[in-house]
N, C-alpha and C positions, 0 to 999 in steps of 0.2 A: 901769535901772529905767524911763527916762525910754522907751527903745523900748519895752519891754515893755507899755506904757499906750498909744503910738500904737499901736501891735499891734492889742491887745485891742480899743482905739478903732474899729480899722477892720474888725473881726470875724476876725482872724488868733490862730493859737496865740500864745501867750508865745513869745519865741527860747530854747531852751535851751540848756540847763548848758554850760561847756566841759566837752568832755571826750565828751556824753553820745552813744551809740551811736542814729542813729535810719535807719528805715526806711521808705519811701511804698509807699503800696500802691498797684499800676497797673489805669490804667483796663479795666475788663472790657469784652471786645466779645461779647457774646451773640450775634452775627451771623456773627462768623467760625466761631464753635462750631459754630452749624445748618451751616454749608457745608462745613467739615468734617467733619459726622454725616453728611452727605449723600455727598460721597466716599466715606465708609466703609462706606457700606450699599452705594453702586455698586460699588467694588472686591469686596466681600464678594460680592456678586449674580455679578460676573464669576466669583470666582473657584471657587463652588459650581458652575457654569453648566462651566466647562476641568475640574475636576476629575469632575465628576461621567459627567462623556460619555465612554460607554468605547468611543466610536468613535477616541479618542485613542489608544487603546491603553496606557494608563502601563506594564502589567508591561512589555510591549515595548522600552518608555523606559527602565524601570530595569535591565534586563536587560543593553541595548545603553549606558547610561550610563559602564561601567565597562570594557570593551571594550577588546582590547590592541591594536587596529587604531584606535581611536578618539583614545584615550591616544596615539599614535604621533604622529598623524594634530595632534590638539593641541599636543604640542611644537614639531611643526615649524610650525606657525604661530606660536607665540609669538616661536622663532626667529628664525622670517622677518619678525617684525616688528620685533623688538629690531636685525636687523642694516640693513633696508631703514631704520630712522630713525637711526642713525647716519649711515649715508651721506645720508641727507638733511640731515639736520643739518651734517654740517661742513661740505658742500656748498654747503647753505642758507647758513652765513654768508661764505664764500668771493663767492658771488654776491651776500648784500650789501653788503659793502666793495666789491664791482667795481660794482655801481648807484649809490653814492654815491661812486664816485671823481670826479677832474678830468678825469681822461681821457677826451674824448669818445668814442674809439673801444674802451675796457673797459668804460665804461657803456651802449652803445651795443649792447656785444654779452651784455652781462649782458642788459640787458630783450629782446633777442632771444629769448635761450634761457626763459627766464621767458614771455615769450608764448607760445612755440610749445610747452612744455608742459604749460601753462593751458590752451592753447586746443584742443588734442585730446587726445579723449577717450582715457581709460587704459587701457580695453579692448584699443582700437586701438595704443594703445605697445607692448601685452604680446604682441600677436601682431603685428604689426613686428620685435620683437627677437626672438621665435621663429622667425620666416622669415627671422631675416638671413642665413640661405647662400646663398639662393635671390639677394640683391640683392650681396655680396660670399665669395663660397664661400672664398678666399682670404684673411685679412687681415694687412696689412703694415704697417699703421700707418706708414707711412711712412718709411719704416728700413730700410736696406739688409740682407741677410740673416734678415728676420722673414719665414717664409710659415704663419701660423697657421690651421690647417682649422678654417674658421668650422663646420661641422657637429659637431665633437669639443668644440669653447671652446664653443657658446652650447647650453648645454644647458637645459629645463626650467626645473631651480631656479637659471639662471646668466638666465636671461631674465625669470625672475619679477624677481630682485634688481635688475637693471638696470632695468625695467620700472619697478616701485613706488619705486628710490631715485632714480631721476633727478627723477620726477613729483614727487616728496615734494618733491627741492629746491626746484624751482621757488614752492611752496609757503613753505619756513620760509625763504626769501631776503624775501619780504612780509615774514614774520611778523619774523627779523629787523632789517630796515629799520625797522619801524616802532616796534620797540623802542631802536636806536641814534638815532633823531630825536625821538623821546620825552625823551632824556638834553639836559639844555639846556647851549647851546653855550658856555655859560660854563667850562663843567665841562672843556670841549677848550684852551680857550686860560689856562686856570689849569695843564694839565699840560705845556703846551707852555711855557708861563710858568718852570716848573722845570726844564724843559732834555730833559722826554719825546719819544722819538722818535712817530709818527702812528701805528706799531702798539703798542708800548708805551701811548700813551694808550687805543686802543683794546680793547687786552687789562685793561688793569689800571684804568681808567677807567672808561672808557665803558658798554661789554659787563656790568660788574657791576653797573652802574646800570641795566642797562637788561634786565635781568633780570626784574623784577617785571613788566614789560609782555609781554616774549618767554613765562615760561613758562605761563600759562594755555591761549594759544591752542597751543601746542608739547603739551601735554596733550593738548587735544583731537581733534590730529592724532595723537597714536600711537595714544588707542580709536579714530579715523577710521581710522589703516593696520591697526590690529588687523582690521577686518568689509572691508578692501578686498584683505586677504590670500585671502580666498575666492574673488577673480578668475581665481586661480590655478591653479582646478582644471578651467577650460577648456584649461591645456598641461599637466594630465594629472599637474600637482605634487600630491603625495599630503599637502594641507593635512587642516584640519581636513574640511570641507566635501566636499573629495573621498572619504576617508576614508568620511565618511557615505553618499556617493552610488554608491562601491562597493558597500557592504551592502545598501541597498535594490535596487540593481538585481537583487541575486544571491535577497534576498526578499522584494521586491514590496510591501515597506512602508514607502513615501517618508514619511510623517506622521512617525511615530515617530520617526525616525531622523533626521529633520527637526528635532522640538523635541531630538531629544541634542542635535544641534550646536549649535541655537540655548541650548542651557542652558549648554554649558561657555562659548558666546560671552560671555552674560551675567555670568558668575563673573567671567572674567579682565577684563571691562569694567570691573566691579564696583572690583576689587581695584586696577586701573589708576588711577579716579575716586580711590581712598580714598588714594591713593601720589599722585597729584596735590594734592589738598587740601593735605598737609602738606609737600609741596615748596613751594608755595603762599606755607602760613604761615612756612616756612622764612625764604624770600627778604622777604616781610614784616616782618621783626623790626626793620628803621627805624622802622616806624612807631610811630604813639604808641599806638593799641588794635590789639590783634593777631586776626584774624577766631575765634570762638569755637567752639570743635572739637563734635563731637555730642553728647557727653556734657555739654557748659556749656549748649548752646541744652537739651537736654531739661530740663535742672536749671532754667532761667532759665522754662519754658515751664508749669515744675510748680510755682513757686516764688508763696508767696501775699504774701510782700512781695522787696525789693529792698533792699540795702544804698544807704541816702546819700549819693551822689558829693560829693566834696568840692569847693564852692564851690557847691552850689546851693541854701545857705543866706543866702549874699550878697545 
């Protein structure tokens, strides 16, 4: 009784009931409304402005959309991206336990190879490993009895793969580094403490820990190797891209056939983004609030009050 008079006293509600259900209403911003009318009217403007220009051609587009050359042409890019991020990936982390080793000369040779294919361009890798007969026509790996015809072994889609997966590693060997030093070193000398071997901690430690930090950026490079799969169709891989660039040649209409591929690109991005997000929340389930899926933010966005978190009546 005694709070509810200082309450009142200081121009606050009474504190209510136990028990009682209560909800605040959030502050409105009139500002962000207008600026979002205002996107909405620009995107609306664009998008009356693309559809309406029948220099676009859409029957063209919907014509060639469904295409069993195009279809083709798509699979094998998904392919080629689902198998060039594997070998990046396992790649990737082989090269970063070899960066964070002791050994000066396995860390040594890990940022080697990590520089050298950072530092030129990918282009340039894919037609390297296409002309590699021309630099070893013979290869022997070094092994007595091996003479493998480089012209036969490095074919097209055998150049794309080496191509995009080496490049890749170089990449997610960063991207894993930085999630295995993110994991705090307490975590290494508590499993070493129980008698864990240094891959054992690393498998079963480390690496899971260190997961919430790898897979974001590990997302954003397989849509990156999804749209860098179209490199390919300068050695004549019959990607999506090329696929497309067959047809126009044969009719004279690159536009069209242009936004096909750009539209299946955008679908499988799409869908890649949406399979990310919930790997995402997956690997987040330590935490104490879990990020809220699209259907909570639109509810939260629509919503004219807010349930009372508990304790912010204290």
């Amino acid at each position: 009784m005694t709070a509810d008079l200082r309450r009142s006293s200081e121009g606050l509600s009474p504190s209510p009931a136990p028990g009682e259900d209560l909800t605040v209403v959030p502050k409105r911003h009139p500002g962000r409304w207008v600026a979002a009318a205002v996107v909405v009217l620009i995107g609306v403007a664009l998008l009356r402005s693309v559809v309406g220009n029948e220099r676009f051609q859409w029957d063209v587009v919907n014509l060639y959309l469904r295409d069993v050359s195009v279809a083709q042409g798509l699979w094998l890019t998904i392919w080629l991206t689902a198998v060039c991020m594997v070998v990046g990936v396992v790649l990737g982390i082989v090269l970063a336990v070899m960066r964070i080793s002791a050994n000066p000369v396995i860390r040594s040779g890990a940022f080697g190879y990590v520089s050298f294919f950072r530092g030129t361009p990918l282009l340039v890798q894919l037609l390297f490993w296409y002309n590699l007969a021309a630099l070893y026509p013979v290869i022997t790996l070094g092994l007595p009895g091996i003479h493998l015809d480089a012209n036969q072994l490095i074919t097209p889609l055998t150049a794309a793969i080496l191509g995009l997966g080496l490049n890749e590693a170089a990449y997610m060997s960063e991207i894993v580094r930085a999630g295995i030093i993110s994991v705090d070193h307490g975590q290494q000398e508590a499993a070493g403490a129980l008698g864990l071997t240094r891959s054992q901690t690393m498998r079963r430690v480390i690496l899971p820990q260190a997961m919430r930090v790898i897979i974001p950026p590990t997302g954003n490079e397989t849509i990156g190797m999804l749209k860098m799969t179209s490199l390919v169709s300068v050695l004549a891989v019959p990607d999506l891209l090329y696929s497309a660039q067959i047809i126009y040649n044969r009719t004279f209409q690159p536009i069209p056939l242009l936004i096909v591929a750009s539209i299946w690109y955008l679908v499988v991005t799409t869908l890649l983004t949406i399979g990310q997000f919930y790997v995402e929340r997956h690997f987040a389930r330590g935490n104490k609030v879990l990020p809220p899926t699209p259907l909570q933010r639109l509810r939260a966005l629509l919503a004219t009050h807010t349930p009372l978190a508990k304790g912010d009546l204290s």
